[in-house]
N, CA, C and O of each residue as an XYZ file, in Angstrom:
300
protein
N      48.873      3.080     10.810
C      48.424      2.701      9.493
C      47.216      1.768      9.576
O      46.131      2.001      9.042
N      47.523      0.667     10.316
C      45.933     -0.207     10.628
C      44.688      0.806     11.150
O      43.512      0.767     10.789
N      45.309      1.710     12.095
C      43.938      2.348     12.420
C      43.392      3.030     11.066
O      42.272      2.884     10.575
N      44.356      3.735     10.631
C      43.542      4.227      9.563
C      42.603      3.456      8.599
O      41.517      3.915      8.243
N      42.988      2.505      8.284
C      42.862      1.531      7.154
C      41.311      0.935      8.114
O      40.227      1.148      7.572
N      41.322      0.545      8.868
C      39.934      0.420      9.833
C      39.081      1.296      9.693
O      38.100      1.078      8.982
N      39.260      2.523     10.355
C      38.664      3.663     10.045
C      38.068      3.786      8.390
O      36.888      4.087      8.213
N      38.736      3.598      7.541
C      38.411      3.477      6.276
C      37.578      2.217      5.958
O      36.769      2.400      5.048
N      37.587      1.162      6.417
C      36.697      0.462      6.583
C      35.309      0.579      6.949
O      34.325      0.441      6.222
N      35.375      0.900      8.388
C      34.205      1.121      8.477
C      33.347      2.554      8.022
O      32.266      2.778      8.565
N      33.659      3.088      7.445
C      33.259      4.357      6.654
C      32.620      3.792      5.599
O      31.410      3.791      5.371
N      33.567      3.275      4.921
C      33.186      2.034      3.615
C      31.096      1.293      3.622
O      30.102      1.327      2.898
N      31.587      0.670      5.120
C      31.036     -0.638      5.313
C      29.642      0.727      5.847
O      28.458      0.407      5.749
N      29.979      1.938      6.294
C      28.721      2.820      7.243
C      28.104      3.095      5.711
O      27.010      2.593      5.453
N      28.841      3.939      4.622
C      28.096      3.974      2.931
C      27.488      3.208      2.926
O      26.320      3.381      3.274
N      27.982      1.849      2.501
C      27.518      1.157      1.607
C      26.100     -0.035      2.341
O      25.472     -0.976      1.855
N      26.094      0.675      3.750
C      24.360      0.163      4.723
C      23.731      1.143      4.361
O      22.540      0.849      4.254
N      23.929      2.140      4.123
C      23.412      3.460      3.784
C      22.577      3.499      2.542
O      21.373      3.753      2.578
N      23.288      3.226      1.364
C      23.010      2.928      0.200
C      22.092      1.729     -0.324
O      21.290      1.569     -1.243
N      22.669      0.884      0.838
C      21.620     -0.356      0.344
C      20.066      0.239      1.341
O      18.933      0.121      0.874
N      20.231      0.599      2.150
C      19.184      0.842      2.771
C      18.317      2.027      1.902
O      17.089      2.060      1.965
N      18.976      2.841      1.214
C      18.352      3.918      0.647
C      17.310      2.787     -0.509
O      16.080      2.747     -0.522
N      18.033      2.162     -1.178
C      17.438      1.495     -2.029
C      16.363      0.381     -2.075
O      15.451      0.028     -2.822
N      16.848      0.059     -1.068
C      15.353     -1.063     -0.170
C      14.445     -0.166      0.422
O      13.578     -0.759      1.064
N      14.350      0.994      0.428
C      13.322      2.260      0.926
C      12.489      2.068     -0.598
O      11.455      1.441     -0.827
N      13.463      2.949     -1.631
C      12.928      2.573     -2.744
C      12.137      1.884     -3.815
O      11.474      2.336     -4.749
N      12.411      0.592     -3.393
C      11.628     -0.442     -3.915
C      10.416     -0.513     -2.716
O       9.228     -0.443     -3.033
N      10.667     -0.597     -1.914
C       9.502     -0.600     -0.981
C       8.479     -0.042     -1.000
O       7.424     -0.669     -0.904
N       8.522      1.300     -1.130
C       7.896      2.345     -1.730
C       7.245      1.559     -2.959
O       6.225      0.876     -2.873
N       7.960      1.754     -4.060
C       7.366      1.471     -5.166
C       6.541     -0.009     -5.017
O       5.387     -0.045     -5.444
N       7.070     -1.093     -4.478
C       6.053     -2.063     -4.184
C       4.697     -1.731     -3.581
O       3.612     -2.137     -4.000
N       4.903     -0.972     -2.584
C       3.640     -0.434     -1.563
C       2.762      0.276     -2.968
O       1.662     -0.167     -3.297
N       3.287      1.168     -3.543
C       2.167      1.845     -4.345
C       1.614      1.238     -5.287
O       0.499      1.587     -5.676
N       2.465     -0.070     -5.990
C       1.685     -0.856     -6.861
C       0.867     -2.134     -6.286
O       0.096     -2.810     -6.968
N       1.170     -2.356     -4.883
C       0.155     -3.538     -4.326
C      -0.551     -2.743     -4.072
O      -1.648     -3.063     -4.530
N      -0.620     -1.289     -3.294
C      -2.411     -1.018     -2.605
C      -3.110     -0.214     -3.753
O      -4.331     -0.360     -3.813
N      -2.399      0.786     -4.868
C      -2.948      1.349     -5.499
C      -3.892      0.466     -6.525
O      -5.108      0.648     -6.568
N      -3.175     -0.570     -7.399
C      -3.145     -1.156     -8.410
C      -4.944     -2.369     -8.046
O      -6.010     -2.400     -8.661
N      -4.590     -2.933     -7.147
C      -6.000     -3.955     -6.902
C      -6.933     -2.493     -6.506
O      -7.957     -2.312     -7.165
N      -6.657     -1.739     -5.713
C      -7.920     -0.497     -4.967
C      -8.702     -0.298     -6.657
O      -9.931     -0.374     -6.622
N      -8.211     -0.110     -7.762
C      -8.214      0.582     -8.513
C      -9.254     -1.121     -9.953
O      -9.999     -1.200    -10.929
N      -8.486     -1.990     -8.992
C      -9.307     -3.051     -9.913
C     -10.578     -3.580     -9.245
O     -11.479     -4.272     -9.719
N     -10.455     -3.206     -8.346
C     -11.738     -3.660     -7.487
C     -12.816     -2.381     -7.440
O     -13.987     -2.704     -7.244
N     -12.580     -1.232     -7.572
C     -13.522     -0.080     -7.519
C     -13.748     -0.436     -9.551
O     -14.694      0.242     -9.952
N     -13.231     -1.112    -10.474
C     -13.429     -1.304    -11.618
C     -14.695     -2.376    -11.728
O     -15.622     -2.418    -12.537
N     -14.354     -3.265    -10.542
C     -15.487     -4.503    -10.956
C     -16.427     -4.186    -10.195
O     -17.278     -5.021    -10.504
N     -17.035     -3.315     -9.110
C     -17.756     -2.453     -8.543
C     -18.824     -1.708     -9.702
O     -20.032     -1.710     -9.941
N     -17.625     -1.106    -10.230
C     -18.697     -0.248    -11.025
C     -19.500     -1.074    -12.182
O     -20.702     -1.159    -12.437
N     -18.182     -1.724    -12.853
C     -19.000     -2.913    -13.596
C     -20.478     -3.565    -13.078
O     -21.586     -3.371    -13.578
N     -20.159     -4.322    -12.025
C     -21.377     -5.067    -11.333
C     -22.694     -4.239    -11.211
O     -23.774     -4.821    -11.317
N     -22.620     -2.701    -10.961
C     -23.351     -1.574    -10.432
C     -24.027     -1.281    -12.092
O     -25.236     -1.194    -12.307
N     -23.051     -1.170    -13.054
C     -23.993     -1.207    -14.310
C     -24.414     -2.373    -14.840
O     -24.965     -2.239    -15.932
N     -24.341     -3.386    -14.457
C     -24.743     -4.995    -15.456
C     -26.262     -4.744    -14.713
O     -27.247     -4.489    -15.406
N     -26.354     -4.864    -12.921
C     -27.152     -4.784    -11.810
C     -27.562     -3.583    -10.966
O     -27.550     -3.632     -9.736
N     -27.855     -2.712    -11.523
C     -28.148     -1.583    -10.881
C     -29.019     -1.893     -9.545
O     -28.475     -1.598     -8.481
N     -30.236     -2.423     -9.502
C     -31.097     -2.993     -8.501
C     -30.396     -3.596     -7.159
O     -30.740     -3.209     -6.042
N     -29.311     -4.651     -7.377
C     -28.934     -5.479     -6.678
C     -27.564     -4.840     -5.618
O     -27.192     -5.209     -4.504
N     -26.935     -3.481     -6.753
C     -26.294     -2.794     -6.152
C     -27.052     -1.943     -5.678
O     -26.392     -1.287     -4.872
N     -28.129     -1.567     -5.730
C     -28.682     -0.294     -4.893
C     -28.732     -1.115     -3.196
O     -28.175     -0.869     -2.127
N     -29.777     -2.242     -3.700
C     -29.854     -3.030     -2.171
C     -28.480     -3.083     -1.533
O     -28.531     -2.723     -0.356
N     -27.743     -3.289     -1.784
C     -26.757     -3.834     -0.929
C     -25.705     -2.496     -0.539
O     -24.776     -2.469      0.269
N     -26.271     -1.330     -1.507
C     -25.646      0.532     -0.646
C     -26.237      0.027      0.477
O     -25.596     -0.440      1.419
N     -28.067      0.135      0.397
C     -28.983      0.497      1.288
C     -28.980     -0.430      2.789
O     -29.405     -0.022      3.870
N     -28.315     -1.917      2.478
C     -28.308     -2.518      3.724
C     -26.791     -2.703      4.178
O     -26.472     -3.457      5.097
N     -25.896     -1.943      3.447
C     -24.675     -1.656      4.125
C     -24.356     -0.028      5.021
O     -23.652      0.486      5.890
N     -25.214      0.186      4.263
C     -26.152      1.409      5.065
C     -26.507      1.798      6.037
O     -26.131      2.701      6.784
N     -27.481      0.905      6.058
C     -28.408      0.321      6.973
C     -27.659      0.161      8.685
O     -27.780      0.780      9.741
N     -26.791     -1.135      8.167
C     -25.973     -1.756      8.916
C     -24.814     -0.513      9.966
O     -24.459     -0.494     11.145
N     -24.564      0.334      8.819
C     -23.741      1.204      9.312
C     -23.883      1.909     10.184
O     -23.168      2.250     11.126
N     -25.131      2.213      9.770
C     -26.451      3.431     10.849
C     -26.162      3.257     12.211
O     -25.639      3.916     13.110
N     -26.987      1.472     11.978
C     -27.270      0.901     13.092
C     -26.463      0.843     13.963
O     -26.790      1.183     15.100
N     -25.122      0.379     13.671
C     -23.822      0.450     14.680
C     -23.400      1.261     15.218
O     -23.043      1.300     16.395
N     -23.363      2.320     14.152
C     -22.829      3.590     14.684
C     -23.409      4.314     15.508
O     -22.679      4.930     16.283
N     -24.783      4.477     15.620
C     -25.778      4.730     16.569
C     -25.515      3.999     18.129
O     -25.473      4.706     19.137
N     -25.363      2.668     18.183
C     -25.505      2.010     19.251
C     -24.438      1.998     19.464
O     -24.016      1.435     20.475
């Protein structure tokens, strides 16, 4: 009878890591997609903003990130 009742225990105790683990996947997930999506999405906003207030100032700084890129990647 104890073995059983053990056995039933840890069956119990194997679910219910199971379950919590399913659910901390879950939220995880959903945290991950609202921290990287959510700023990616506010920062390509103030980008574009800046790019129309300053068109000029954003062109320079394509052209010498550019630039920069060339250069490295080359060497």
């Amino acid at each position: 009878m104890s073995s059983e009742s053990t056995q039933t225990a840890q069956r119990d105790t194997t679910q219910n890591r199971s379950e919590a683990a399913q659910i901390a996947a879950d939220k995880l997930q959903q945290a991950g997609q609202h921290f990287v999506a959510e700023p990616a999405k506010d920062l390509l906003g103030v980008l574009r903003g800046y790019a129309n207030d300053k068109p000029d100032v954003a062109a320079m700084w394509c052209f010498g990130l550019g630039l920069l890129v060339g250069w490295k990647l080359r060497g």
